[in-house]
C-alpha positions as a printed Julia matrix, in Angstrom:
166×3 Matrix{Float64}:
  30.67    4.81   -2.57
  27.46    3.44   -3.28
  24.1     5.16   -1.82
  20.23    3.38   -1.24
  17.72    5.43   -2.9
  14.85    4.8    -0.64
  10.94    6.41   -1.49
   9.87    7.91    1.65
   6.33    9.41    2.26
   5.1    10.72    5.55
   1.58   12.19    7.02
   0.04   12.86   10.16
  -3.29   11.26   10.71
  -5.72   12.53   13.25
  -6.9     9.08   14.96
  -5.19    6.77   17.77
  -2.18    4.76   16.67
  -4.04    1.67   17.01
  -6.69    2.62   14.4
  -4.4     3.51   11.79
  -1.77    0.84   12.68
  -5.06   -1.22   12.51
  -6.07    0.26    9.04
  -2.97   -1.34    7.3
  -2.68   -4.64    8.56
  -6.2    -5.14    7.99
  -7.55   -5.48    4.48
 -11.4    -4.98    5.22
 -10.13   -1.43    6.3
  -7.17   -0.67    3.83
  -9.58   -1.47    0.92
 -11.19    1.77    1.55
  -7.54    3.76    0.72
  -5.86    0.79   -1.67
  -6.45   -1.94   -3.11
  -9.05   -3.23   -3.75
  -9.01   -6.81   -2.45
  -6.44   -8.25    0.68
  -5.94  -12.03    0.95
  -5.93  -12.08    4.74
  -4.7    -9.77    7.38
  -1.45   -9.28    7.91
   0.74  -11.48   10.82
   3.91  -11.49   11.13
   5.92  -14.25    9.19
   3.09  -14.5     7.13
   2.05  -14.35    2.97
  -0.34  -12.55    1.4
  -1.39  -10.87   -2.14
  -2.95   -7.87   -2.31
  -5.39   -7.05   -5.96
  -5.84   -3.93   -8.02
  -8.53   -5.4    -9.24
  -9.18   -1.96  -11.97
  -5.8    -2.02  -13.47
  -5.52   -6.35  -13.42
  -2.88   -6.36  -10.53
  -1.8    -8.52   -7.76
   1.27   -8.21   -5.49
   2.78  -11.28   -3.01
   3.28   -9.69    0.19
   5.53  -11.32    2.89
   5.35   -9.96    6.23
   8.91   -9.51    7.5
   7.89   -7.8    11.03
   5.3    -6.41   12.94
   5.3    -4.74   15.6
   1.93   -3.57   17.41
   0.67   -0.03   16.96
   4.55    0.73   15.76
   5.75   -0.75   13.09
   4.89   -2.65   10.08
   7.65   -4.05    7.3
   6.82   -6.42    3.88
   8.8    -7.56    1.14
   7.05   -7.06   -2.07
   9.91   -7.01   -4.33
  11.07   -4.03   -2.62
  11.23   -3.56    1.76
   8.58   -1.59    2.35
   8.45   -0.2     6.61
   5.82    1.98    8.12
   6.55    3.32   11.38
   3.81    4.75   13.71
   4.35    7.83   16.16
   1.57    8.78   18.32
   1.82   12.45   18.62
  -1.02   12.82   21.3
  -4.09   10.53   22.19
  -5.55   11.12   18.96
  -2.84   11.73   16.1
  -0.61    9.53   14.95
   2.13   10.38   12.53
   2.96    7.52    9.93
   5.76    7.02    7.72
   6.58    4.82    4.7
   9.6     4.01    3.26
  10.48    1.63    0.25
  13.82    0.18   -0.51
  15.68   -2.44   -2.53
  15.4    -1.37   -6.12
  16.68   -2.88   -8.71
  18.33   -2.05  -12.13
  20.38    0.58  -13.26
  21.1     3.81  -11.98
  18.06    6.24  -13.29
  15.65    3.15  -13.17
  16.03    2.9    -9.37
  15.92    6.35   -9.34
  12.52    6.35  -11.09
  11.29    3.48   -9.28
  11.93    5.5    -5.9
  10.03    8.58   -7.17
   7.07    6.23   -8.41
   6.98    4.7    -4.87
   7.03    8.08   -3.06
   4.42    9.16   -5.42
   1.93    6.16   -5.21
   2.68    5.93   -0.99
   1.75    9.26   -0.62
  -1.6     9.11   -2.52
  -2.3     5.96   -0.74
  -1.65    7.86    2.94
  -3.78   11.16    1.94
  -6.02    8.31    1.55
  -6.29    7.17    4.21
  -6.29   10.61    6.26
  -9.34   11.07    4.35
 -11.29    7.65    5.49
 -10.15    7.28    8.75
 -10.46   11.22    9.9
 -13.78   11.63    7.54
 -14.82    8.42    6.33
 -14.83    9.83    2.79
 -13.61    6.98    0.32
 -11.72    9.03   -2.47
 -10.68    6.95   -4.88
  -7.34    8.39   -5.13
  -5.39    5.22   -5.87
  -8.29    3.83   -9.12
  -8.5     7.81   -9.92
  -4.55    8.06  -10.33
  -4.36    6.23  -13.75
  -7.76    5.7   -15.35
  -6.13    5.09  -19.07
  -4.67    2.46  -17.25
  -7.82    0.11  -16.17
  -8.31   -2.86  -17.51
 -11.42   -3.7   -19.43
 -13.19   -7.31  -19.58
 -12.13   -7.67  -23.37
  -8.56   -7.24  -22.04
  -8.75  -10.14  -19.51
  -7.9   -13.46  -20.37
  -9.82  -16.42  -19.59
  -6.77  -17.66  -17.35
  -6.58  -14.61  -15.17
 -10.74  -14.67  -14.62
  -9.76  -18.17  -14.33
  -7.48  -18.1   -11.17
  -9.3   -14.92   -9.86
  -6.51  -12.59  -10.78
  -9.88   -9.99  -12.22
 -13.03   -9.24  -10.5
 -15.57   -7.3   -12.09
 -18.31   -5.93  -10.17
């Protein structure tokens, strides 16, 4: 018998469902909580790349379904599916989980803790902006030793816009 290991992450957020659905389809609002820079918003059947612009990252991001104010789901080398409850008027509980790892046995395994790890940071982040408006860097703050510095950049990634320094 073989069993998905899925990451799963899961936080109530005190704001309408249509806000916070809102807040992850749209990148001028999930660059508060992410990353840094969004290609375009999300629609359904569509691609997109999202940039970690401190740590020299980029991600293709194909919209599977969507699902207004419930439901959200990308490929992005893994499924990734958020799911949007309104509890009441005003909170909405949202959760995340990521599937379809691949390689051996502990490597999916650590992949899936990674994933629960880094989608939890990224909804505490978002509680915090869209209940507070407080922008806390969680997601740059979670692995400074990790940035990238302009030495480290090559002249093809500044090139095709992969780095933005600001």
């Amino acid at each position: 018998m073989t069993a998905t290991i899925a990451a799963k992450a899961e936080m109530m957020i005190r704001r309408p469902v249509s806000e916070v659905y809102e807040a992850f389809i749209d990148p001028a609002i999930t660059t508060k909580f992410w990353f840094t820079r969004g290609s375009g918003k999300l629609e359904a059947g569509s691609q997109v790349e999202w940039f970690w612009e401190m740590y020299g990252a980029s991600a293709p991001v194909r919209v599977l379904e969507l699902e207004t104010n419930k439901r959200i789901v990308i490929d992005w080398g893994t499924r990734a599916e958020w799911t949007f409850d309104a509890l009441s008027e005003t909170e909405t509980f949202v959760t995340v989980t990521d599937s379809g790892f691949q390689g051996e046995t502990e490597e999916i395994a650590l992949r899936a803790i990674g994933s629960t790890e880094g989608f939890t940071i990224v909804l505490c982040g978002a509680k915090a902006y869209l209940e507070h408006g407080i922008q806390l860097g969680l997601v740059r703050d979670k692995a400074p030793y990790a940035h990238v510095k302009e030495s480290e950049v090559t002249h093809e990634q500044d090139d095709r816009g992969e780095v933005e320094f600001t």
